[in-house]
C-alpha positions, 0 to 999 in steps of 0.5 A: 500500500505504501509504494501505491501512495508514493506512486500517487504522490509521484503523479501528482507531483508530475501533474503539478509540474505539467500544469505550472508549465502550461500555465507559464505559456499564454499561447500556443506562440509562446510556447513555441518560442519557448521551445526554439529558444531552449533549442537554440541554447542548446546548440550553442552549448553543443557549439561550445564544447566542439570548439573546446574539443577542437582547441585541445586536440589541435595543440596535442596534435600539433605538439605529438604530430599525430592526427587525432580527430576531435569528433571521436566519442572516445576522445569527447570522454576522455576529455569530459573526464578530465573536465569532471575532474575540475581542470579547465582548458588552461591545465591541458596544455601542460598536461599534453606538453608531458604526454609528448616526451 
């Protein structure tokens, strides 16, 4: 009976969430544009992290002469890993200068 309870709860709550949103939107419109802006800054987020990969890569291959694609999910996670991990674009450079030697 208790896991019913919770699972009515959860749906309430969900319900709850879908109408304040809906009651956030006056129109059809806006919600449309509500939509292509999440979308855009979405982009632009994705844009960012490919000129991130794009920069990092270009200096380990410029430094190790090698040939590395920027686009290649295993070198995306590696990345993200280190970035996880609190470094910023500034600790890579070091970090590929020793990987060279």
């Amino acid at each position: 009976m208790e896991l019913s309870q919770t699972g009515e709860a959860y749906e309430s709550k969900k319900l709850e969430k879908l109408e304040s949103e809906n009651r956030c939107f006056e129109t059809i419109e806006d919600r449309s544009s509500h939509n292509k802006l999440k979308v855009k800054n979405r982009e632009e987020k994705k844009n960012s992290k490919k000129h991130f990969y794009e920069e990092i890569i270009g200096y380990l291959n410029a430094k190790c002469n090698k040939n590395y694609k920027c686009t290649t999910g295993k070198t995306q996670r590696c990345i993200n890993a280190r970035l996880r991990e609190g470094n910023s674009l500034d600790d890579f450079t070091p970090k590929v200068g020793s990987a060279k030697k």
